[in-house]
mmCIF file of the N, C-alpha and C atoms, coordinates in Angstrom:
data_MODEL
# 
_entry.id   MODEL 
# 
loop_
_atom_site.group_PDB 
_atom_site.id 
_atom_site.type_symbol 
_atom_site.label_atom_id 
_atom_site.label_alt_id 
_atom_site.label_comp_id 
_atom_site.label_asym_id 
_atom_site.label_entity_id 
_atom_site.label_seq_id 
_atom_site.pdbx_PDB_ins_code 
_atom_site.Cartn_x 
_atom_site.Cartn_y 
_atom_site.Cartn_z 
_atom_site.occupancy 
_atom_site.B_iso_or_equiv 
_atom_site.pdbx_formal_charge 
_atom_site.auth_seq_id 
_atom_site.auth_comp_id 
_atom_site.auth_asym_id 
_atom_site.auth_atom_id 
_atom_site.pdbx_PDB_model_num 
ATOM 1   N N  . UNK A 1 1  ? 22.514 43.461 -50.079 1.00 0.00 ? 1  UNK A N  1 
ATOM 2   C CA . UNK A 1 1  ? 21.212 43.716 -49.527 1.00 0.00 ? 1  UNK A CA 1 
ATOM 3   C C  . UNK A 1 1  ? 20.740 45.070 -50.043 1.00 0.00 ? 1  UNK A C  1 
ATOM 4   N N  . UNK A 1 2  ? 19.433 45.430 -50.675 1.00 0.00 ? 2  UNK A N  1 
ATOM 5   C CA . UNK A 1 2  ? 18.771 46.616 -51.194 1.00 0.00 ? 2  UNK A CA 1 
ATOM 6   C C  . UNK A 1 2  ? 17.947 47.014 -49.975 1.00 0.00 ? 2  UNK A C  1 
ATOM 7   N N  . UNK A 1 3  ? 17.671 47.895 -49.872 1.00 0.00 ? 3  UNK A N  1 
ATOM 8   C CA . UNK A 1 3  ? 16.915 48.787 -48.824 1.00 0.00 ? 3  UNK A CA 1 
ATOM 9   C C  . UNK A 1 3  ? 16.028 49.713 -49.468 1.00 0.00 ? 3  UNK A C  1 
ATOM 10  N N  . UNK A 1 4  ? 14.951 49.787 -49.203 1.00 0.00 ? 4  UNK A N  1 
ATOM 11  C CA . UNK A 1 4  ? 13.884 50.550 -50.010 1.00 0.00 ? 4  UNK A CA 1 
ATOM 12  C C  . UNK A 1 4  ? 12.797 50.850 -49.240 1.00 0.00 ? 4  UNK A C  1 
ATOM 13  N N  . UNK A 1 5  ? 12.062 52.071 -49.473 1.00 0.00 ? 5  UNK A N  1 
ATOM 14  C CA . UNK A 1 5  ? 10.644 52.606 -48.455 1.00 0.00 ? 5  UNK A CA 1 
ATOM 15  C C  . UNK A 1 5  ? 9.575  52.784 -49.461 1.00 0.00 ? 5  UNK A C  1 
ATOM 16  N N  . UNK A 1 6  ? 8.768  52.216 -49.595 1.00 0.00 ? 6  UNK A N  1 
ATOM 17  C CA . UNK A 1 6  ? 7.578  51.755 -50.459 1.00 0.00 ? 6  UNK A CA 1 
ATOM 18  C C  . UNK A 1 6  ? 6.288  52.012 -49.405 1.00 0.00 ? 6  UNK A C  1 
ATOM 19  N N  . UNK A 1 7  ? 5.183  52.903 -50.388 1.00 0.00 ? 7  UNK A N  1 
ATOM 20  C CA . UNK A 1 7  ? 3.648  53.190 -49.570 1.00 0.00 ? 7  UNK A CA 1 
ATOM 21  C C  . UNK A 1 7  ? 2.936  52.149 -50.478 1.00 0.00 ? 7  UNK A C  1 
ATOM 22  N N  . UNK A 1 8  ? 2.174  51.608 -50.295 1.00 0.00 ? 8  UNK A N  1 
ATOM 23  C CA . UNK A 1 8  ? 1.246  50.144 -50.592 1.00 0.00 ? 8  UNK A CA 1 
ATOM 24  C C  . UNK A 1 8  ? -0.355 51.247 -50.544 1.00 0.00 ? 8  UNK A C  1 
ATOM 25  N N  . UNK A 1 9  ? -1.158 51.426 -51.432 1.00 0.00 ? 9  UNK A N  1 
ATOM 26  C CA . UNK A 1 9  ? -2.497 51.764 -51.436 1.00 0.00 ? 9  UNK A CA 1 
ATOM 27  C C  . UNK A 1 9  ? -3.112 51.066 -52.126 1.00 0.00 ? 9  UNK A C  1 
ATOM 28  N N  . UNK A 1 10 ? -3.577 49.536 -51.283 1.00 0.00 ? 10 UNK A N  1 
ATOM 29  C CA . UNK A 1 10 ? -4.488 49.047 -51.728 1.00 0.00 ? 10 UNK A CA 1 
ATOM 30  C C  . UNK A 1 10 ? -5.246 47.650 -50.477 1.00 0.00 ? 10 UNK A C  1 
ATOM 31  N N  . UNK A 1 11 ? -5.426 46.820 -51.079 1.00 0.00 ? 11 UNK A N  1 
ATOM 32  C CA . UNK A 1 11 ? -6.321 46.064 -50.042 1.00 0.00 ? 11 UNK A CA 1 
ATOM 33  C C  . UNK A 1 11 ? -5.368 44.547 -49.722 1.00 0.00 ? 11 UNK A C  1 
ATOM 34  N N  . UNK A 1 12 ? -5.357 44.149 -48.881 1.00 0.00 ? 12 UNK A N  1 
ATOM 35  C CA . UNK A 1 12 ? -4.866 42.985 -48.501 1.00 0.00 ? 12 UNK A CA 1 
ATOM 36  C C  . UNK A 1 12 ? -6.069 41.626 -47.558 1.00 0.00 ? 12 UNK A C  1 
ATOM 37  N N  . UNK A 1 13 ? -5.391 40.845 -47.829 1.00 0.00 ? 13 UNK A N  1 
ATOM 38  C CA . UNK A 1 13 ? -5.983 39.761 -47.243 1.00 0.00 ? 13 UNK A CA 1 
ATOM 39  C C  . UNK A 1 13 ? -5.089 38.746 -46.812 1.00 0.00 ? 13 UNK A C  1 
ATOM 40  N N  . UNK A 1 14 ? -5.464 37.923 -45.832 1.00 0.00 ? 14 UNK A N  1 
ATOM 41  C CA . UNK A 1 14 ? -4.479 37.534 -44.419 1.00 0.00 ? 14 UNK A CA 1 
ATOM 42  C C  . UNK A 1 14 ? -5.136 36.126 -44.303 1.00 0.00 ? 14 UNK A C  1 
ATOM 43  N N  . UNK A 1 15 ? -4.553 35.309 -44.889 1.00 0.00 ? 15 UNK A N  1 
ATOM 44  C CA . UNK A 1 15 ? -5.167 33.651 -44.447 1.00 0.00 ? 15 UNK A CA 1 
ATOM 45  C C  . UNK A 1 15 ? -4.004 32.404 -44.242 1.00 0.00 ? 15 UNK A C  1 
ATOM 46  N N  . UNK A 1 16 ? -3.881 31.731 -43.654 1.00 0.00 ? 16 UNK A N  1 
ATOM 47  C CA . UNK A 1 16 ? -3.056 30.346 -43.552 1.00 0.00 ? 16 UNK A CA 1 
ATOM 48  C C  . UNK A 1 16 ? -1.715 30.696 -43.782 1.00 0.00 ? 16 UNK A C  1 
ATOM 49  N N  . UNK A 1 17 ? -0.813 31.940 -43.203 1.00 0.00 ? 17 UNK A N  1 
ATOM 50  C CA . UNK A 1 17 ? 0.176  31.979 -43.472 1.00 0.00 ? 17 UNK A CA 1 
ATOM 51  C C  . UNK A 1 17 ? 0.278  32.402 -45.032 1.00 0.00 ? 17 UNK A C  1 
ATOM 52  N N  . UNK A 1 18 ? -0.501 33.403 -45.996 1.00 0.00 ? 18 UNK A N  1 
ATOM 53  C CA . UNK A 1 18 ? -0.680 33.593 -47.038 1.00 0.00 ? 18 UNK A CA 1 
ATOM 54  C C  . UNK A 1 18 ? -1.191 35.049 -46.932 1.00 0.00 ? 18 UNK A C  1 
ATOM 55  N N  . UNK A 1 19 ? -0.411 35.772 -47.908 1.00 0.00 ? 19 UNK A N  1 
ATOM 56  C CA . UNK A 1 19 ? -0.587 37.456 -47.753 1.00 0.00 ? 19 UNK A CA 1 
ATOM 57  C C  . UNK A 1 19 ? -1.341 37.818 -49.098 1.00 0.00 ? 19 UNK A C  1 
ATOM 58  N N  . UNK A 1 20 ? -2.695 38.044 -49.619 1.00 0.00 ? 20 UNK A N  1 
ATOM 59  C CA . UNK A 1 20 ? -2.544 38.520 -51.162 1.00 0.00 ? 20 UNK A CA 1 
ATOM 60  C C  . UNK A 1 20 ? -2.500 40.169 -51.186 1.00 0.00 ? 20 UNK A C  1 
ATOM 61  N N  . UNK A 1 21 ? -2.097 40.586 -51.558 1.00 0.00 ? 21 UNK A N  1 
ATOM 62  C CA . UNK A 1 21 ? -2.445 41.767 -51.854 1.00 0.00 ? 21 UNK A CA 1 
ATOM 63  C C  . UNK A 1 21 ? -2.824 42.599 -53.182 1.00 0.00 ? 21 UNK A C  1 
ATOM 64  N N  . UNK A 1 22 ? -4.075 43.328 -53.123 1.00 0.00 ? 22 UNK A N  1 
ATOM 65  C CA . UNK A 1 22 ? -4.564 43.647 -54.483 1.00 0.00 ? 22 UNK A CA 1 
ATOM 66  C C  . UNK A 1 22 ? -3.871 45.142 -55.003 1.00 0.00 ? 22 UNK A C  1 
ATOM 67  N N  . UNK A 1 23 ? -4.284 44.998 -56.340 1.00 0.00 ? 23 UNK A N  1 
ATOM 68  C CA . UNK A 1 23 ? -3.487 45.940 -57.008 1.00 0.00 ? 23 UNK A CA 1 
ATOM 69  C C  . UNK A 1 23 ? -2.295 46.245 -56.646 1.00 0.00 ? 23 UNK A C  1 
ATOM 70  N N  . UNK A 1 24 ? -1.198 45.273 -56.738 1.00 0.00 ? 24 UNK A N  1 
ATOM 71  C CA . UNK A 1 24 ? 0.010  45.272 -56.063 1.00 0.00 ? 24 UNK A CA 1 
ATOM 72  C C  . UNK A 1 24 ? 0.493  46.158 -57.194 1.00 0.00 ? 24 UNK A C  1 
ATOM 73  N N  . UNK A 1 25 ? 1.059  45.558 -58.827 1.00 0.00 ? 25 UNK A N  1 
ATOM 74  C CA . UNK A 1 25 ? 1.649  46.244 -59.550 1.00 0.00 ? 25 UNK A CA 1 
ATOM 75  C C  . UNK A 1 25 ? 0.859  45.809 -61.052 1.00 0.00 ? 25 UNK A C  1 
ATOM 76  N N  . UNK A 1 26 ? 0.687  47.498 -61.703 1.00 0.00 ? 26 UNK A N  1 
ATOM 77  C CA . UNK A 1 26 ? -0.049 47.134 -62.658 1.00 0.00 ? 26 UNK A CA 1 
ATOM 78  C C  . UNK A 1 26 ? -1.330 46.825 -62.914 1.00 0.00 ? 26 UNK A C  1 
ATOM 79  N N  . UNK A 1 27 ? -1.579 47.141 -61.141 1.00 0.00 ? 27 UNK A N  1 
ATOM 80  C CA . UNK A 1 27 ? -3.299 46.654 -61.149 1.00 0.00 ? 27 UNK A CA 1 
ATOM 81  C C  . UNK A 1 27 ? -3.577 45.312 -61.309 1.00 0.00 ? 27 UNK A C  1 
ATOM 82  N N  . UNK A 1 28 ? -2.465 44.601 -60.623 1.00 0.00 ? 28 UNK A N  1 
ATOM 83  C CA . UNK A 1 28 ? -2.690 43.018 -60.718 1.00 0.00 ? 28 UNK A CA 1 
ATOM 84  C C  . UNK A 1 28 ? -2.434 42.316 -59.125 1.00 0.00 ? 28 UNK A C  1 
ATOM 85  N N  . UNK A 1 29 ? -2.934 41.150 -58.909 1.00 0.00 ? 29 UNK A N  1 
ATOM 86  C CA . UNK A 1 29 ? -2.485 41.002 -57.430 1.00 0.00 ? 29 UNK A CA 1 
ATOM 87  C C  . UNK A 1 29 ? -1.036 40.302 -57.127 1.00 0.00 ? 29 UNK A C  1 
ATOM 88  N N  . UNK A 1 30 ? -0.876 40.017 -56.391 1.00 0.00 ? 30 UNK A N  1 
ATOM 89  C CA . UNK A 1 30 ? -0.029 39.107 -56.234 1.00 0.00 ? 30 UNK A CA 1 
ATOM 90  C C  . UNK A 1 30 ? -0.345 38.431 -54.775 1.00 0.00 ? 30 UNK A C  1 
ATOM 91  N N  . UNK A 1 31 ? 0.330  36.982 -54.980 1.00 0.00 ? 31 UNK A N  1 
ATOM 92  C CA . UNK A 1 31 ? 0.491  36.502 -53.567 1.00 0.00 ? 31 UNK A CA 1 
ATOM 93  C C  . UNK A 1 31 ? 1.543  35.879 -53.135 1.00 0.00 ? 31 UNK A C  1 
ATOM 94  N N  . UNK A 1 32 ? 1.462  36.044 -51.450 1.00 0.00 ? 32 UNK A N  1 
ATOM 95  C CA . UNK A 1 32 ? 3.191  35.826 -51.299 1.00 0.00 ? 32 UNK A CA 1 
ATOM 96  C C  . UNK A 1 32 ? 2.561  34.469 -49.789 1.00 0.00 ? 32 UNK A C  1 
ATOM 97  N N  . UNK A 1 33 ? 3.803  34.010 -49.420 1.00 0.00 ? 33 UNK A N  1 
ATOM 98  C CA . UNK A 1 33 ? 3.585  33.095 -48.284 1.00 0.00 ? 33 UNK A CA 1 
ATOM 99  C C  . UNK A 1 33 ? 4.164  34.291 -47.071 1.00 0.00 ? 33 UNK A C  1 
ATOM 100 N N  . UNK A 1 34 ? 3.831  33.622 -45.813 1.00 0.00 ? 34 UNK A N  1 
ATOM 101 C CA . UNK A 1 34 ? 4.353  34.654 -45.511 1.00 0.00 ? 34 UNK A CA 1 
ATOM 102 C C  . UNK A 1 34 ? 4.458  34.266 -43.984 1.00 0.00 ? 34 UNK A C  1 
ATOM 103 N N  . UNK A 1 35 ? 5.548  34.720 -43.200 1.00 0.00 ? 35 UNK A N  1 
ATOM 104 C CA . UNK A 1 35 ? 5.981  34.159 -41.691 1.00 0.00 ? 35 UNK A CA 1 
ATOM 105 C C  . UNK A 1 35 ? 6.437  34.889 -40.839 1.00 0.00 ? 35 UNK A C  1 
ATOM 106 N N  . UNK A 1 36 ? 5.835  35.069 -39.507 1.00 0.00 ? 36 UNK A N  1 
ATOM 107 C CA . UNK A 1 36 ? 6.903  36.182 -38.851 1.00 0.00 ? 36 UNK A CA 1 
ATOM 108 C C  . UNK A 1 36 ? 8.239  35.025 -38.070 1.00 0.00 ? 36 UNK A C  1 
ATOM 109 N N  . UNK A 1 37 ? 9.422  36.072 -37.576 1.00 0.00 ? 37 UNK A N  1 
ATOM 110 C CA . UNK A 1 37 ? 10.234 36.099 -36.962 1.00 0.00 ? 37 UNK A CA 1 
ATOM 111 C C  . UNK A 1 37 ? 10.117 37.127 -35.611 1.00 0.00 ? 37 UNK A C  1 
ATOM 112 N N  . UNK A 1 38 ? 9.989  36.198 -34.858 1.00 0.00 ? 38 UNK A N  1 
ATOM 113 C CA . UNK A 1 38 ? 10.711 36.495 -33.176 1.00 0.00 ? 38 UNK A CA 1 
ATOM 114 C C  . UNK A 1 38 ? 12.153 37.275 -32.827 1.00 0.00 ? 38 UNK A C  1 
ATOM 115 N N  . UNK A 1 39 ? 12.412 38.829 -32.869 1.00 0.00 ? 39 UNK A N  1 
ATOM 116 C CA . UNK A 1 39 ? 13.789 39.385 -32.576 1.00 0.00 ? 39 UNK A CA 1 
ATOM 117 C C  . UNK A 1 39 ? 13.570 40.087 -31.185 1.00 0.00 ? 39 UNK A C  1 
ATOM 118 N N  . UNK A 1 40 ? 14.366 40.060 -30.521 1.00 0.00 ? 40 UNK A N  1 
ATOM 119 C CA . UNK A 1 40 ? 14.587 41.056 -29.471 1.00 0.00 ? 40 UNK A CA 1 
ATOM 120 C C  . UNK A 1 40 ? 14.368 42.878 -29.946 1.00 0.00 ? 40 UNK A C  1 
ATOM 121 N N  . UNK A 1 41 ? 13.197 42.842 -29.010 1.00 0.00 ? 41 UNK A N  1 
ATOM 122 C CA . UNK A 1 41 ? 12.576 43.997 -29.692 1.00 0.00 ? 41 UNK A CA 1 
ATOM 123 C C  . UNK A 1 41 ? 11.311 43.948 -30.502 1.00 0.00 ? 41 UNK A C  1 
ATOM 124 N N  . UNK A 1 42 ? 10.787 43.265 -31.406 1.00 0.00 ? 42 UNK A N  1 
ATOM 125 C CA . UNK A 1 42 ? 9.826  42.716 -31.941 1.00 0.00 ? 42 UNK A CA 1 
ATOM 126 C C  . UNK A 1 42 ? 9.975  41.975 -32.894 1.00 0.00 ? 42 UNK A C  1 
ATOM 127 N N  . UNK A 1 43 ? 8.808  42.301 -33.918 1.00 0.00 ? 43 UNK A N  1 
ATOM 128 C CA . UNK A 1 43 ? 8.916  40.865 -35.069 1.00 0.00 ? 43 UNK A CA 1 
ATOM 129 C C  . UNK A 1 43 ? 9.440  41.700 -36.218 1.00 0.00 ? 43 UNK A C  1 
ATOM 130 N N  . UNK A 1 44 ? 10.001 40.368 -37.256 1.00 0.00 ? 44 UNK A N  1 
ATOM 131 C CA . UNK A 1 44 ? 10.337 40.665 -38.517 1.00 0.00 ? 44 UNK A CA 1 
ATOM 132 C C  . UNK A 1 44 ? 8.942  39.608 -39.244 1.00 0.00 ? 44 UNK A C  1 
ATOM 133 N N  . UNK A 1 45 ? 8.799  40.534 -40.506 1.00 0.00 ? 45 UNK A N  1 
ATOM 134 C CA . UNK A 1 45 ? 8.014  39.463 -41.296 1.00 0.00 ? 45 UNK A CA 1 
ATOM 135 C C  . UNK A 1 45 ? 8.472  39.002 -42.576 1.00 0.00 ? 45 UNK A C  1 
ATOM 136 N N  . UNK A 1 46 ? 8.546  37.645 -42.710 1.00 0.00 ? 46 UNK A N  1 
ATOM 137 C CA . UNK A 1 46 ? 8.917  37.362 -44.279 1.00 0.00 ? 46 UNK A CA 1 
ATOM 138 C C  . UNK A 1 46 ? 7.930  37.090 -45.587 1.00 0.00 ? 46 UNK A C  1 
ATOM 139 N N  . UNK A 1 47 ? 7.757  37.903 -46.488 1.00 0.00 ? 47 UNK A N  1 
ATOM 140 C CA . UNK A 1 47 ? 7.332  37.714 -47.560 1.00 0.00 ? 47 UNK A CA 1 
ATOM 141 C C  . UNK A 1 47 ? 7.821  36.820 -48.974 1.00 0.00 ? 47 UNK A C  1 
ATOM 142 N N  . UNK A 1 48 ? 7.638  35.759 -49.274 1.00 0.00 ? 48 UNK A N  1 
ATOM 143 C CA . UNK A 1 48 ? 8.214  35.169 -50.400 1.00 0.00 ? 48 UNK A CA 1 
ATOM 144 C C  . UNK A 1 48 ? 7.027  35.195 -51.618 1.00 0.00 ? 48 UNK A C  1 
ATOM 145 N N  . UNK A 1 49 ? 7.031  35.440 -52.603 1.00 0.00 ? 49 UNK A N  1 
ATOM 146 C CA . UNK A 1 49 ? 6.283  35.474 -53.904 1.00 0.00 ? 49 UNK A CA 1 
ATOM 147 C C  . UNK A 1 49 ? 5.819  34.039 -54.664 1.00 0.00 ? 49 UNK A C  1 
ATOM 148 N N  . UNK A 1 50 ? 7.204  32.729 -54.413 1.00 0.00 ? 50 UNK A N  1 
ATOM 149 C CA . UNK A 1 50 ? 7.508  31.901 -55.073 1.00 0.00 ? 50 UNK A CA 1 
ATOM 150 C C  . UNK A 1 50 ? 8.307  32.269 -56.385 1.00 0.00 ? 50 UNK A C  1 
ATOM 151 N N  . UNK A 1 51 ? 8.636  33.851 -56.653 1.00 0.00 ? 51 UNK A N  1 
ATOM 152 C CA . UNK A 1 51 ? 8.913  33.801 -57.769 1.00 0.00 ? 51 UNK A CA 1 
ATOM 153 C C  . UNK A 1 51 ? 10.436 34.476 -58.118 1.00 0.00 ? 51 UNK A C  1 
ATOM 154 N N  . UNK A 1 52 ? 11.017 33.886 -56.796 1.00 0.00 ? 52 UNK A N  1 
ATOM 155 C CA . UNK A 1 52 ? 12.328 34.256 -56.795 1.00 0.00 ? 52 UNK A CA 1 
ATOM 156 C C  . UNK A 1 52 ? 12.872 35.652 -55.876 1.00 0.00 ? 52 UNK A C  1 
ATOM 157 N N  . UNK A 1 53 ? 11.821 36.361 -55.452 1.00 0.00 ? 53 UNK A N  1 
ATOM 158 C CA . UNK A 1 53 ? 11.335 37.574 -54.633 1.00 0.00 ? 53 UNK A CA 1 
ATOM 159 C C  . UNK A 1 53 ? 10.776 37.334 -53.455 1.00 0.00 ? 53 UNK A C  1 
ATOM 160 N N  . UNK A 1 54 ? 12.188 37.977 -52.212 1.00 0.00 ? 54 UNK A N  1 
ATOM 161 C CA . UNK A 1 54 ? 11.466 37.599 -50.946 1.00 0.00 ? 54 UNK A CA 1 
ATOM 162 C C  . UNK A 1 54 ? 11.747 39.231 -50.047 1.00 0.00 ? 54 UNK A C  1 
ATOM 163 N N  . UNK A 1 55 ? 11.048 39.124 -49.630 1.00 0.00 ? 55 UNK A N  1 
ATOM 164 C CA . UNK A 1 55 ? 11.195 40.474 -48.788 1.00 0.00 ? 55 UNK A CA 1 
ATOM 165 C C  . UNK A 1 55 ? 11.040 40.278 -46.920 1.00 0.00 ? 55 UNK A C  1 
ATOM 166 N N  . UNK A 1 56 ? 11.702 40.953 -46.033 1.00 0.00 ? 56 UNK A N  1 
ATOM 167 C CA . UNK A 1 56 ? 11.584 41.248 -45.037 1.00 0.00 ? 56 UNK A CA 1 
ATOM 168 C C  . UNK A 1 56 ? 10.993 42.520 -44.791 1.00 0.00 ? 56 UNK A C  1 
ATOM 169 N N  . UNK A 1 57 ? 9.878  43.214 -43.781 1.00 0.00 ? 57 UNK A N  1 
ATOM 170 C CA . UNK A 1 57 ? 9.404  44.087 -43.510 1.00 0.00 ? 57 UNK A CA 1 
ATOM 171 C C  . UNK A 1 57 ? 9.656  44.481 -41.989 1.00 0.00 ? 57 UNK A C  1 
ATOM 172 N N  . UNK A 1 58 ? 10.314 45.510 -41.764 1.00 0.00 ? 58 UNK A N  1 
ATOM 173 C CA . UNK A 1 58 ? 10.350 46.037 -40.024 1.00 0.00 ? 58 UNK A CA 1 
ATOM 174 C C  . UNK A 1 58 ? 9.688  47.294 -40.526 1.00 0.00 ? 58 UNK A C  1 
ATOM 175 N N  . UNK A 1 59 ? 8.933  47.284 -38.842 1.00 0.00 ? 59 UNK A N  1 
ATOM 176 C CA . UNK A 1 59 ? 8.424  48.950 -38.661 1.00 0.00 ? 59 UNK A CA 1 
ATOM 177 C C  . UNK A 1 59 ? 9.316  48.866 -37.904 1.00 0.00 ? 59 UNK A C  1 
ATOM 178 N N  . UNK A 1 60 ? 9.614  50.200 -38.102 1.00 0.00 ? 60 UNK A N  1 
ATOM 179 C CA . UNK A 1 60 ? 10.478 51.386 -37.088 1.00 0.00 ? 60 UNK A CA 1 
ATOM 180 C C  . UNK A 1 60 ? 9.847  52.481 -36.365 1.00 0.00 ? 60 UNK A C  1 
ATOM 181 N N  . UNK A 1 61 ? 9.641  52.382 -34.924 1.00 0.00 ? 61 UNK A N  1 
ATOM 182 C CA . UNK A 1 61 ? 8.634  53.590 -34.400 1.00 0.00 ? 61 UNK A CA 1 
ATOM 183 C C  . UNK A 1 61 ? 9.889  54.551 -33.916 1.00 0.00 ? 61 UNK A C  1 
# 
């Protein structure tokens, strides 16, 4: 498992279980599917690309 802290400055959009986000890398977009998870304590979210690249996201307050 890799662990990494990444700042995102750019624009997103939120439809049907579908995340795009612009100027992801390279100034290109990408889009991912995307689902939360229910944990004790709050949610996890899953990001998949289709392109072999999936990511989980927690905030930590």
């Amino acid at each position: 498992m890799n662990t990494f802290q990444q700042e995102y400055k750019g624009n997103s959009t939120i439809s049907n279980w579908n995340v795009t986000l612009t100027n992801r890398y390279q100034g290109k977009n990408q889009q991912f599917d995307a689902h939360f998870q229910a944990v004790k304590g709050g949610r996890l979210l899953y990001l998949n690309n289709r392109a072999g690249e999936e990511y989980m996201l927690v905030r930590i307050c």
